[in-house]
C-alpha positions in Angstrom: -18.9 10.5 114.9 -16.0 8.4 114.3 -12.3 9.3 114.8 -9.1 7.5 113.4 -5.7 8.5 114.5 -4.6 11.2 112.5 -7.3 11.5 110.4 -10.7 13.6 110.7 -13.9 12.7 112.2 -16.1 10.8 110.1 -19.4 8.7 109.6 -19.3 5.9 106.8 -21.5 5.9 103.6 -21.9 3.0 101.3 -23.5 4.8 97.8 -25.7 2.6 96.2 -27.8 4.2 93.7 -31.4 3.1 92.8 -30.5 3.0 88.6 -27.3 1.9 86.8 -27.1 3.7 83.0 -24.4 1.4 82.5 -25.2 -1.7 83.7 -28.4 -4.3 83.4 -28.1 -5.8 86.9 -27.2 -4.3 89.9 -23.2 -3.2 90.5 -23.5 -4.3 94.1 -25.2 -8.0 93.3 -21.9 -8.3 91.0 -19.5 -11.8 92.1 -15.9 -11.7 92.5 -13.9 -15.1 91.7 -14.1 -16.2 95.4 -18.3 -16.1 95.4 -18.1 -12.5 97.4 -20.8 -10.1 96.4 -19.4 -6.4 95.3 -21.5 -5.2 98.2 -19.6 -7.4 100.6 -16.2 -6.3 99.0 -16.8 -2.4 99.3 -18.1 -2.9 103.1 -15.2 -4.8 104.0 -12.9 -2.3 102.6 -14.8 0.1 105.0 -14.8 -1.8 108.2 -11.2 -2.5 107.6 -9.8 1.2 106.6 -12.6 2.4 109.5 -12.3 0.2 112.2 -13.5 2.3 114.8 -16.9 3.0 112.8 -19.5 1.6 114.5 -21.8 2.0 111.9 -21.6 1.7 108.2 -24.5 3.5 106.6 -26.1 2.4 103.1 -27.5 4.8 100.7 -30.7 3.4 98.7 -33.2 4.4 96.8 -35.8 3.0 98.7 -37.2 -0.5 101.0 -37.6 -2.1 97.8 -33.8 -2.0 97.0 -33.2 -3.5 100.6 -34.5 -7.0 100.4 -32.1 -8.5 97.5 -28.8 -7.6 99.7 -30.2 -8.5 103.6 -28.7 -11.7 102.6 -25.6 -10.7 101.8 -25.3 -7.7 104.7 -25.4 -10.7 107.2 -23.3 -12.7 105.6 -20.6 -10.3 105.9 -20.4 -9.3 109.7 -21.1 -13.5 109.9 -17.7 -13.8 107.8 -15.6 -10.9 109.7 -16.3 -12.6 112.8 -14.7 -15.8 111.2 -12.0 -14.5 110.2 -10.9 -12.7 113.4 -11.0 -15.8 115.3 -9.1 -17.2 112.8 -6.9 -14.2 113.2 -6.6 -14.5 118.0 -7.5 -18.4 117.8 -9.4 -19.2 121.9 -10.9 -16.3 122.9 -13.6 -16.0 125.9 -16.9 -16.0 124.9 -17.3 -12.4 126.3 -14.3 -11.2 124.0 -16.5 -8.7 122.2 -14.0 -6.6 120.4 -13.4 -10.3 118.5 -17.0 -10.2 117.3 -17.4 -6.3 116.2 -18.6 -5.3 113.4 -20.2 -2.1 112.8 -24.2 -2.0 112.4 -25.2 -1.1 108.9 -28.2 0.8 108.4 -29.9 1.7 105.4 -30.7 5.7 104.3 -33.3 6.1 101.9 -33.2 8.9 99.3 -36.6 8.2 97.9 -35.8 10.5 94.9 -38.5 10.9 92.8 -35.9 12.4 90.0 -32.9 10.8 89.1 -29.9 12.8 90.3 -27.3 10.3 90.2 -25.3 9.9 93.7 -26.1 13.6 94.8 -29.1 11.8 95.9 -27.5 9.3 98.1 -24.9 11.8 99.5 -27.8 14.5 100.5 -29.5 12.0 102.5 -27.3 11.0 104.2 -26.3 14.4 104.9 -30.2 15.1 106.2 -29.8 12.4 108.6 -26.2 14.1 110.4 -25.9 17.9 109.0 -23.2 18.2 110.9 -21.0 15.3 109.9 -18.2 14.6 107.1 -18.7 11.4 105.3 -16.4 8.6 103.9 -18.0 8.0 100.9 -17.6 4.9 98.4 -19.3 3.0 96.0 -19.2 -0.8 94.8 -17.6 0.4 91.2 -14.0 -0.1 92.5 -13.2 -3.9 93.0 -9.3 -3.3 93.0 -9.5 -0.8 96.4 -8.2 -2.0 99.4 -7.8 -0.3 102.6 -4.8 1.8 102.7 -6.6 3.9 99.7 -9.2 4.9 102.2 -6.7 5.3 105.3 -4.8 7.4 102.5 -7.4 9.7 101.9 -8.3 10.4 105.2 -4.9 10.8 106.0 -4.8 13.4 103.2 -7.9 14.9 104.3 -8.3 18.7 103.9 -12.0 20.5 104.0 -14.2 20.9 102.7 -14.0 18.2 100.3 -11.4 15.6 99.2 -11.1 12.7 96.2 -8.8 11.6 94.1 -7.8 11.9 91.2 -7.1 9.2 88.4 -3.8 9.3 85.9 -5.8 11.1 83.5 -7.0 14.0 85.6 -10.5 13.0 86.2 -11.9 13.1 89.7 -13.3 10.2 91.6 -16.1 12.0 94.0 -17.5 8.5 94.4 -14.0 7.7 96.5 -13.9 11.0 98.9 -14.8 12.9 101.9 -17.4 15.8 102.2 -17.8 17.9 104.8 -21.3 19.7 105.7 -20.3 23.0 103.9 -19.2 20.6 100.4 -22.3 19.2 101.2 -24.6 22.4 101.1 -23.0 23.5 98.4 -24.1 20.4 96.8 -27.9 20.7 97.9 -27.6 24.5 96.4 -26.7 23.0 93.2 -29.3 20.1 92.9 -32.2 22.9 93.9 -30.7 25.2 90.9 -31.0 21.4 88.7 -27.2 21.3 88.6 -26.4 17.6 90.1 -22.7 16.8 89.3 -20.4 15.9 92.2 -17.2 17.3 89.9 -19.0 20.1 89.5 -19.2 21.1 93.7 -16.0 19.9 94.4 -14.4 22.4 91.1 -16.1 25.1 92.4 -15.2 25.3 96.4 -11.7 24.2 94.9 -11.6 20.5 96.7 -8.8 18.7 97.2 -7.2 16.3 94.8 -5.2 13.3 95.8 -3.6 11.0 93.7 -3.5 7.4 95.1 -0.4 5.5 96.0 -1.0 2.7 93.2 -3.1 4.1 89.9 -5.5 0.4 90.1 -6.6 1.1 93.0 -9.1 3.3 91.9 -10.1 1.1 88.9 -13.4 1.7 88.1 -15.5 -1.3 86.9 -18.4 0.4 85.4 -19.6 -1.6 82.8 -20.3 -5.1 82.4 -17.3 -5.6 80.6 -15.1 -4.0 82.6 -16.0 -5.7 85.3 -15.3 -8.7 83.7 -11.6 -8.1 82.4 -11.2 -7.1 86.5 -12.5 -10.4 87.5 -10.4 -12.3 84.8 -7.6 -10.5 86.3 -8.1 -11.5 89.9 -9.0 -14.8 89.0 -5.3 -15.4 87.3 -3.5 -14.1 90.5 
């Protein structure tokens, strides 16, 4: 597992899930004004609030969900390696630490039902039973890394999200633990699949974030749109 100073251990999960209700393309294929894929956005965030991660793991449905964003998954540890030479200037050639970035590897839920993110988070979950998870999504283009390095900061088992100016949770911004995480598989074998719903129950904690837009969420069409108008004005 992964460890950040003051914070809890952790592994990395990047939830994409297999179908979108609200949108007609895929959320993660989605541009921002500079050309940047969503996908690239959210596993920047990650790499940058988890630096110490040395792997980011991405939830999908199946292989077949893989091939449109291999493209874009190189591109990104191709563009972090820019920027931190940018960032020291010379370096030797056997500076690695200049040229890390953690290995992303794909989980596949292979669902047959449709159960919404549970489905991402439990396999993850199969793969390290023992393990608490970062857990994000591509839905929140206005997140940058101090949100995440604030909820792990915040951090209390067994699970922990926050919590948006209007009460509602954000499970898709959180951290589980293995027991939030059984829990969860309980639920989905008894056909109850909301994340709300586990982290209600066991009573998880609920943070609200330093700036309300950080936790934005962009999850129609339209919405991602006004986001993008936004960011392109700045």
């Amino acid at each position: 597992m992964e460890y950040e100073s003051g914070g809890p251990l952790l592994k990395v999960l990047l939830l994409i899930r297999a179908k979108s209700s609200h949108m007609g393309n895929r959320k993660e294929l989605f541009r921002f004004p500079d050309g940047r894929l969503a996908i690239e956005h959210a596993l920047e965030t990650l790499h940058s609030a988890v630096p110490s991660a040395s792997t980011i793991y991405i939830s999908l449905h199946d292989e077949s969900q893989l091939g449109s964003i291999e493209a874009p998954l190189k591109d990104v540890a191709v563009r972090a390696r820019v920027s931190k030479d940018a960032e020291h200037g010379e370096h030797d050639e056997h500076d690695h630490d200049l040229h890390n970035f953690p290995e992303l590897k794909p989980v596949f839920d292979e669902q047959e039902e449709d159960i919404g993110a549970a489905s991402g988070l439990l396999a993850a979950h199969s793969t390290h039973p023992d393990a608490k998870w970062l857990v994000l999504t591509c839905d929140y283009p206005l997140l940058p890394p101090p949100a995440l390095q604030q909820l792990i900061l915040e951090y209390q088992n067994p699970v922990t999200c926050f919590v948006n100016e209007s009460g509602f949770t954000e499970p898709l911004i959180s951290i589980w633990d293995s027991e939030a995480l059984e829990k969860l598989k309980l639920n989905v074998k008894n056909g109850r699949y909301s994340l709300d719903g586990v982290i209600e129950e066991i009573n998880g904690r609920l943070i609200k974030p330093l700036r309300a837009q950080w936790i934005s969420r962009a999850d129609t069409e339209e919405a991602w749109a006004e986001v993008m108008a936004v960011l392109a004005s700045r």
